[in-house]
N, C-alpha and C positions, 0 to 999 in steps of 0.2 A: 525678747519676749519671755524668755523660759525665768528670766529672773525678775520679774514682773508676776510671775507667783508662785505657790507652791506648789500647784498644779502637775504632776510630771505627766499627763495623758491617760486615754490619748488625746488627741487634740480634733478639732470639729476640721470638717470642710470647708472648701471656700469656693462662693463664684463672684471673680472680677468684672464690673463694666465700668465703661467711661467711653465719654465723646472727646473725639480731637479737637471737638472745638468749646468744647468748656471758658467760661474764663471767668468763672466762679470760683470752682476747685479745678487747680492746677491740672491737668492729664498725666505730667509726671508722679503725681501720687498714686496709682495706679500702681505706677513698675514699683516704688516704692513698700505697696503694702505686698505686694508679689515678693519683693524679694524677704520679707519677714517671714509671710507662712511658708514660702518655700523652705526659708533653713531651720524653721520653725520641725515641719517635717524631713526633713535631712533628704531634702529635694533636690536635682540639679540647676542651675540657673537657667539651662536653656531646656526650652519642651520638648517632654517626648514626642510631641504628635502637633504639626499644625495644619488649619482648612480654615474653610469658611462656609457659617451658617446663614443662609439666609442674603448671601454677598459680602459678610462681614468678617475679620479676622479672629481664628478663634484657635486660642492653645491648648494646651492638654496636659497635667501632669499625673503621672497613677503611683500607686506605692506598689510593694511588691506582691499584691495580693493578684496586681492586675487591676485594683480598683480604685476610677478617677477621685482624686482628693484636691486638685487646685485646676480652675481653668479660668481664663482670661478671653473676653470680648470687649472688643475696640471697636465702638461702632462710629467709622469715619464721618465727619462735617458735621456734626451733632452736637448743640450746644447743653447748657447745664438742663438736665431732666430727666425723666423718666422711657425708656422708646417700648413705643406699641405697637401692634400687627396683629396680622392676621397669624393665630399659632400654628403649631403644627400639626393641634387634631381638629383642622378646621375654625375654632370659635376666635372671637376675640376678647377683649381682657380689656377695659376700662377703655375712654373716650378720648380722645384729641383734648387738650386745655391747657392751662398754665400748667408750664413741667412736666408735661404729658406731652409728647413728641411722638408724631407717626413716623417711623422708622423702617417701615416694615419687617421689623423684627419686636417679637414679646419676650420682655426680660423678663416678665413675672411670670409668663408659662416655664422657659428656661429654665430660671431657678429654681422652681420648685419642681420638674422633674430631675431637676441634677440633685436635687436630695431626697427623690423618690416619694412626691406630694400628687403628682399626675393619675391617680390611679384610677381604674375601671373595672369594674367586677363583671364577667362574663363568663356564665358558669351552663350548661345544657339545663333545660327544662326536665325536670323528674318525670319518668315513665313510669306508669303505672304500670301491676300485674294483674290483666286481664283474662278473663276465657275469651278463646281465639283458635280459630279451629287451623291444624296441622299446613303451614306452608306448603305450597306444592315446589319442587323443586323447578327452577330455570332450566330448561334445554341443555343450556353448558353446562351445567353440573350433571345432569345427567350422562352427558359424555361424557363427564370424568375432565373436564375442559379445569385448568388452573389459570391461574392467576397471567401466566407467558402466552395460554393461550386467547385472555381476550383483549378484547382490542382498547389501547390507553385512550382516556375522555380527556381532555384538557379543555375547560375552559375559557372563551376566547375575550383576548383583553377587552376592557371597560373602556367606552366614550369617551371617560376622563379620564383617559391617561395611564389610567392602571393597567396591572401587569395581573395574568390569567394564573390560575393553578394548577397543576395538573391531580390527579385523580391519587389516591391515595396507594391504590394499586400498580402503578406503572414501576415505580423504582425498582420492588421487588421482581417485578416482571421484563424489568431492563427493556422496558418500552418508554422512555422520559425523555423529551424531543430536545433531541442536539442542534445547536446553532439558536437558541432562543430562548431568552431573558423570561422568566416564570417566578412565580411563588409557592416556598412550600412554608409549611408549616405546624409545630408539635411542640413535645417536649424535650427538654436536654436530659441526656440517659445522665443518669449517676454517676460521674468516675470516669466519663467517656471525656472528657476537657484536657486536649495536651497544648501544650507551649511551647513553641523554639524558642532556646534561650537566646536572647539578642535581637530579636526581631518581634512584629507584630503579627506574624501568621499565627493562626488558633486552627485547633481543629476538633470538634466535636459528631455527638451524631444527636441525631432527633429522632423522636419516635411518636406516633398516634397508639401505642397499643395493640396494633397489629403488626407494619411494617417498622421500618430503621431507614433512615438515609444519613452515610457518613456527609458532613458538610467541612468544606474549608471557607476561615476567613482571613484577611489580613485587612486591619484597623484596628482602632480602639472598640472596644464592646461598650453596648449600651452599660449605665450603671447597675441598671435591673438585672442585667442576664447573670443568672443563677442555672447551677444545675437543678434538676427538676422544678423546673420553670418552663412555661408556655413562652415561645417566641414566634418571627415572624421571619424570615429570610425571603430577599433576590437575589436572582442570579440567572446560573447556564450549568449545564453538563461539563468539567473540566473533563481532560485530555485522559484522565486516570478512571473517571468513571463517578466519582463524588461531586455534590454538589458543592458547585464554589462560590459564593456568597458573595456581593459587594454593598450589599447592604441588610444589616442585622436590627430589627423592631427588637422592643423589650421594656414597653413604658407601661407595663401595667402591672400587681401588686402579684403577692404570691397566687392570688388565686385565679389570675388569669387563665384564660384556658383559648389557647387556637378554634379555629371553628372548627379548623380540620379533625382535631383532635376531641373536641366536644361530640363533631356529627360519628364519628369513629364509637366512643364509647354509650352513645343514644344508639346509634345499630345495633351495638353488640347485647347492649339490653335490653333491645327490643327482640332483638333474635332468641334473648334466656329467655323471653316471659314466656312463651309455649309447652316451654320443657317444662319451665319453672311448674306453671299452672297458678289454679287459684289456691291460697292457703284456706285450709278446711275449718270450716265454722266450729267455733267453740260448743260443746254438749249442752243440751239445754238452752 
Protein backbone atom coordinates (compact mmCIF):
# COMPACT_ATOMS: atom_id res chain seq x y z
CA UNK A 1 0.00 0.00 0.00
CA UNK A 2 2.81 2.43 0.89
CA UNK A 3 3.93 2.14 -2.83
CA UNK A 4 0.67 2.74 -4.13
CA UNK A 5 1.45 6.39 -3.21
CA UNK A 6 3.32 9.12 -2.19
CA UNK A 7 1.44 9.55 0.75
CA UNK A 8 4.03 8.87 3.64
CA UNK A 9 1.25 9.69 6.53
CA UNK A 10 -0.07 9.44 8.62
CA UNK A 11 -2.41 7.17 7.66
CA UNK A 12 -6.44 7.17 8.59
CA UNK A 13 -8.08 4.50 10.92
CA UNK A 14 -9.92 1.66 10.19
CA UNK A 15 -13.07 -0.33 11.45
CA UNK A 16 -13.61 -3.98 9.91
CA UNK A 17 -16.99 -5.73 9.59
CA UNK A 18 -18.18 -8.86 7.88
CA UNK A 19 -20.53 -11.75 8.29
CA UNK A 20 -19.39 -15.47 8.17
CA UNK A 21 -21.95 -16.05 6.14
CA UNK A 22 -21.51 -13.67 3.28
CA UNK A 23 -21.35 -15.33 -0.05
CA UNK A 24 -21.22 -12.30 -1.99
CA UNK A 25 -17.81 -11.02 -0.74
CA UNK A 26 -15.66 -13.57 0.39
CA UNK A 27 -15.29 -13.20 4.68
CA UNK A 28 -11.76 -13.98 3.96
CA UNK A 29 -11.36 -10.43 2.56
CA UNK A 30 -11.73 -9.11 5.77
CA UNK A 31 -8.34 -10.86 7.26
CA UNK A 32 -7.02 -9.77 4.05
CA UNK A 33 -7.66 -5.91 4.22
CA UNK A 34 -6.56 -6.47 8.24
CA UNK A 35 -3.55 -7.71 7.39
CA UNK A 36 -2.65 -4.47 4.79
CA UNK A 37 -3.66 -1.70 7.40
CA UNK A 38 -2.06 -3.60 10.03
CA UNK A 39 1.56 -3.43 8.28
CA UNK A 40 0.37 -0.38 6.73
CA UNK A 41 0.66 0.85 10.40
CA UNK A 42 3.61 -1.38 11.57
CA UNK A 43 0.94 -3.28 13.53
CA UNK A 44 1.22 -6.75 15.05
CA UNK A 45 -0.68 -9.51 13.24
CA UNK A 46 -2.24 -10.56 16.26
CA UNK A 47 -4.59 -8.17 18.64
CA UNK A 48 -3.88 -6.44 21.35
CA UNK A 49 -7.21 -6.85 23.03
CA UNK A 50 -10.04 -9.21 22.29
CA UNK A 51 -14.14 -9.33 23.55
CA UNK A 52 -17.20 -9.20 22.41
CA UNK A 53 -19.69 -6.35 21.60
CA UNK A 54 -22.97 -6.75 21.73
CA UNK A 55 -22.29 -11.11 21.50
CA UNK A 56 -20.02 -10.51 18.80
CA UNK A 57 -16.25 -11.02 18.19
CA UNK A 58 -14.32 -8.00 18.35
CA UNK A 59 -10.41 -7.04 18.03
CA UNK A 60 -8.45 -4.12 19.06
CA UNK A 61 -5.40 -2.81 17.66
CA UNK A 62 -3.79 0.72 19.30
CA UNK A 63 -0.55 2.47 18.39
CA UNK A 64 1.71 3.64 20.90
CA UNK A 65 -0.14 6.59 21.92
CA UNK A 66 -2.59 4.18 23.40
CA UNK A 67 -4.98 5.13 20.87
CA UNK A 68 -7.25 2.55 18.93
CA UNK A 69 -6.27 2.75 15.13
CA UNK A 70 -7.47 -0.82 13.60
CA UNK A 71 -10.54 -3.07 15.05
CA UNK A 72 -12.33 -5.95 13.59
CA UNK A 73 -16.08 -7.21 13.92
CA UNK A 74 -17.07 -10.61 12.81
CA UNK A 75 -20.53 -10.63 13.23
CA UNK A 76 -21.33 -14.70 13.14
CA UNK A 77 -24.34 -16.31 10.57
CA UNK A 78 -24.78 -12.92 8.89
CA UNK A 79 -25.11 -12.97 5.37
CA UNK A 80 -24.07 -10.00 2.78
CA UNK A 81 -25.37 -6.53 4.44
CA UNK A 82 -25.66 -3.97 6.50
CA UNK A 83 -26.50 -5.15 10.68
CA UNK A 84 -28.69 -3.00 12.83
CA UNK A 85 -29.71 -2.71 16.46
CA UNK A 86 -30.70 -1.33 18.94
CA UNK A 87 -27.18 1.11 19.76
CA UNK A 88 -25.74 1.83 22.70
CA UNK A 89 -27.22 5.21 23.61
CA UNK A 90 -30.41 3.63 23.28
CA UNK A 91 -31.80 4.78 19.71
CA UNK A 92 -31.80 2.93 16.63
CA UNK A 93 -30.34 3.58 13.22
CA UNK A 94 -32.18 2.81 9.90
CA UNK A 95 -35.04 -0.15 9.43
CA UNK A 96 -34.83 -3.94 8.63
CA UNK A 97 -34.81 -4.15 4.46
CA UNK A 98 -32.85 -5.39 1.74
CA UNK A 99 -29.06 -5.43 3.18
CA UNK A 100 -30.34 -4.13 6.24
CA UNK A 101 -30.00 -7.22 8.61
CA UNK A 102 -31.21 -7.00 12.26
CA UNK A 103 -28.24 -8.20 14.04
CA UNK A 104 -28.57 -6.78 16.99
CA UNK A 105 -25.75 -4.85 16.74
CA UNK A 106 -25.48 -1.09 14.96
CA UNK A 107 -22.34 -0.85 12.63
CA UNK A 108 -23.20 2.67 11.80
CA UNK A 109 -23.35 3.83 15.55
CA UNK A 110 -20.11 1.71 15.99
CA UNK A 111 -18.30 3.31 13.41
CA UNK A 112 -18.88 6.47 13.76
CA UNK A 113 -18.03 6.59 17.47
CA UNK A 114 -14.80 4.83 16.80
CA UNK A 115 -13.92 7.86 14.97
CA UNK A 116 -15.44 10.16 17.44
CA UNK A 117 -18.87 11.17 15.24
CA UNK A 118 -21.22 10.16 18.47
CA UNK A 119 -21.15 13.21 20.10
CA UNK A 120 -23.34 15.10 22.94
CA UNK A 121 -23.01 18.50 24.16
CA UNK A 122 -24.02 18.67 27.89
CA UNK A 123 -22.83 21.56 29.39
CA UNK A 124 -24.79 23.20 33.13
CA UNK A 125 -27.18 25.84 32.70
CA UNK A 126 -25.59 29.59 33.30
CA UNK A 127 -26.45 31.03 36.71
CA UNK A 128 -27.18 34.14 36.91
CA UNK A 129 -25.76 37.02 39.58
CA UNK A 130 -28.70 37.82 41.61
CA UNK A 131 -29.49 39.76 44.98
CA UNK A 132 -29.96 37.11 47.51
CA UNK A 133 -29.98 37.59 50.90
CA UNK A 134 -26.85 36.01 53.20
CA UNK A 135 -27.24 32.03 53.48
CA UNK A 136 -27.65 31.04 56.81
CA UNK A 137 -25.31 28.39 57.70
CA UNK A 138 -26.39 24.40 58.06
CA UNK A 139 -26.12 23.11 61.87
CA UNK A 140 -22.88 21.23 60.66
CA UNK A 141 -21.14 23.89 59.58
CA UNK A 142 -21.79 25.52 62.39
CA UNK A 143 -20.15 22.73 64.49
CA UNK A 144 -17.39 23.11 62.57
CA UNK A 145 -18.69 19.48 61.22
CA UNK A 146 -16.32 18.58 57.60
CA UNK A 147 -16.57 16.79 55.18
CA UNK A 148 -15.52 13.03 57.56
CA UNK A 149 -18.05 14.20 59.58
CA UNK A 150 -21.19 13.89 57.65
CA UNK A 151 -22.68 11.21 56.65
CA UNK A 152 -22.00 9.69 52.66
CA UNK A 153 -25.57 9.93 50.44
CA UNK A 154 -25.28 7.32 47.76
CA UNK A 155 -27.87 7.01 45.47
CA UNK A 156 -29.73 3.83 45.22
CA UNK A 157 -29.51 2.00 41.93
CA UNK A 158 -32.05 2.63 38.99
CA UNK A 159 -35.18 -0.08 38.00
CA UNK A 160 -33.22 -0.46 34.98
CA UNK A 161 -30.48 -1.83 35.86
CA UNK A 162 -28.23 0.97 36.49
CA UNK A 163 -25.61 1.50 38.89
CA UNK A 164 -26.13 4.48 41.85
CA UNK A 165 -23.49 7.21 42.50
CA UNK A 166 -22.21 8.11 45.45
CA UNK A 167 -22.24 11.80 46.57
CA UNK A 168 -19.32 13.76 45.53
CA UNK A 169 -18.20 14.19 49.14
CA UNK A 170 -17.64 10.70 50.40
CA UNK A 171 -14.08 9.84 48.66
CA UNK A 172 -12.53 12.72 50.44
CA UNK A 173 -14.34 11.81 53.58
CA UNK A 174 -13.26 7.94 52.99
CA UNK A 175 -16.93 7.19 53.56
CA UNK A 176 -17.37 5.26 49.74
CA UNK A 177 -19.26 1.95 50.29
CA UNK A 178 -17.01 -1.07 50.03
CA UNK A 179 -18.25 -4.36 48.61
CA UNK A 180 -20.40 -2.43 45.96
CA UNK A 181 -20.39 -1.63 42.24
CA UNK A 182 -21.10 2.43 41.98
CA UNK A 183 -20.65 5.20 39.61
CA UNK A 184 -18.44 8.01 39.73
CA UNK A 185 -17.77 10.58 37.59
CA UNK A 186 -15.56 14.11 36.54
CA UNK A 187 -12.64 15.00 34.78
CA UNK A 188 -9.28 13.45 34.05
CA UNK A 189 -6.52 15.83 35.95
CA UNK A 190 -3.89 16.84 33.63
CA UNK A 191 -0.66 14.63 33.71
CA UNK A 192 -2.32 12.39 36.22
CA UNK A 193 -2.54 9.31 33.22
CA UNK A 194 0.25 6.59 33.95
CA UNK A 195 0.79 3.22 31.99
CA UNK A 196 2.46 -0.04 32.79
CA UNK A 197 4.56 -0.88 30.30
CA UNK A 198 3.42 -4.26 28.93
CA UNK A 199 0.12 -4.46 30.03
CA UNK A 200 -3.31 -2.79 30.01
CA UNK A 201 -3.60 -1.34 33.63
CA UNK A 202 -4.03 2.57 33.36
CA UNK A 203 -4.23 4.66 36.25
CA UNK A 204 -5.58 8.07 36.41
CA UNK A 205 -7.45 10.41 38.82
CA UNK A 206 -10.76 12.37 38.29
CA UNK A 207 -11.69 15.41 39.70
CA UNK A 208 -15.40 17.66 39.86
CA UNK A 209 -13.37 20.82 41.19
CA UNK A 210 -13.66 20.16 44.43
CA UNK A 211 -12.67 16.54 45.48
CA UNK A 212 -9.92 13.90 43.45
CA UNK A 213 -10.59 10.23 43.21
CA UNK A 214 -7.37 8.21 42.09
CA UNK A 215 -9.14 5.56 39.70
CA UNK A 216 -7.50 2.25 38.37
CA UNK A 217 -8.26 0.53 34.94
CA UNK A 218 -7.29 -2.36 33.10
CA UNK A 219 -8.67 -2.59 29.36
CA UNK A 220 -8.63 -0.71 26.40
CA UNK A 221 -9.83 3.09 26.94
CA UNK A 222 -12.64 4.55 25.31
CA UNK A 223 -11.21 6.39 21.92
CA UNK A 224 -12.48 9.70 23.50
CA UNK A 225 -10.73 9.53 26.80
CA UNK A 226 -8.48 12.47 26.90
CA UNK A 227 -7.04 14.23 29.78
CA UNK A 228 -9.18 17.05 30.81
CA UNK A 229 -12.10 15.41 29.42
CA UNK A 230 -15.34 14.53 31.32
CA UNK A 231 -15.76 10.69 31.63
CA UNK A 232 -17.95 8.19 33.26
CA UNK A 233 -16.53 5.09 35.41
CA UNK A 234 -17.93 1.67 37.30
CA UNK A 235 -16.64 -0.08 39.57
CA UNK A 236 -15.80 -0.83 43.64
CA UNK A 237 -13.41 0.39 46.33
CA UNK A 238 -10.15 -1.74 45.58
CA UNK A 239 -8.05 -3.25 48.34
CA UNK A 240 -5.67 -0.01 48.12
CA UNK A 241 -8.32 2.45 48.62
CA UNK A 242 -8.68 3.76 44.85
CA UNK A 243 -11.38 3.42 42.58
CA UNK A 244 -11.02 0.58 40.36
CA UNK A 245 -12.91 0.85 37.28
CA UNK A 246 -14.27 -2.06 34.98
CA UNK A 247 -15.85 -0.17 32.91
CA UNK A 248 -14.74 3.51 31.51
CA UNK A 249 -17.73 5.92 29.42
CA UNK A 250 -16.00 8.50 27.10
CA UNK A 251 -18.44 8.95 24.04
CA UNK A 252 -18.94 12.33 24.06
CA UNK A 253 -16.85 15.37 22.43
CA UNK A 254 -14.44 17.85 24.26
CA UNK A 255 -17.16 19.61 25.83
CA UNK A 256 -18.83 17.00 27.63
CA UNK A 257 -19.27 17.60 31.03
CA UNK A 258 -20.38 14.69 33.95
CA UNK A 259 -23.28 15.78 35.66
CA UNK A 260 -21.45 15.27 38.64
CA UNK A 261 -19.13 17.64 37.58
CA UNK A 262 -21.53 20.08 35.98
CA UNK A 263 -23.85 20.01 39.37
CA UNK A 264 -20.30 20.65 41.22
CA UNK A 265 -19.43 23.88 39.39
CA UNK A 266 -23.48 25.27 39.39
CA UNK A 267 -22.98 25.05 43.45
CA UNK A 268 -20.02 26.57 43.44
CA UNK A 269 -21.49 29.49 41.40
CA UNK A 270 -24.21 29.60 42.94
CA UNK A 271 -22.48 29.78 46.41
CA UNK A 272 -20.14 33.10 44.55
CA UNK A 273 -23.25 34.99 43.65
CA UNK A 274 -23.79 36.30 47.28
CA UNK A 275 -20.48 37.29 47.80
CA UNK A 276 -20.24 38.34 44.29
CA UNK A 277 -23.48 40.66 44.63
CA UNK A 278 -25.24 42.57 42.05
CA UNK A 279 -22.64 44.55 39.61
CA UNK A 280 -23.49 48.34 40.09
CA UNK A 281 -25.42 50.28 37.60
CA UNK A 282 -23.70 52.29 35.19
CA UNK A 283 -23.95 56.48 36.18
CA UNK A 284 -26.56 58.02 34.55
Amino acid sequence: MRKASTHKGPWPKLSVWHGTSDRTVNPANANEILKQWLDLHHLPSAPMSKGEVDGYPHQVWWNKDGETIVESYTITHMGHGTPIGLAADDERYGAEGPFLIEAGISSSYHIADFFGLTKRISLPEPVAVVETPKPVAKPADQDGASDRDRPCRMKADRPDGGHGHVDRCCFAAGQAPANKRFRVGGMVVKGSVARDAGDLKVRFVLTDFAHQIPVEYTGVLPDLFREGQGIIAHGSIGPGGAFVADEVLAKHDEKYMPPEVAASLKQKATAAAPAAGVPAKPAG
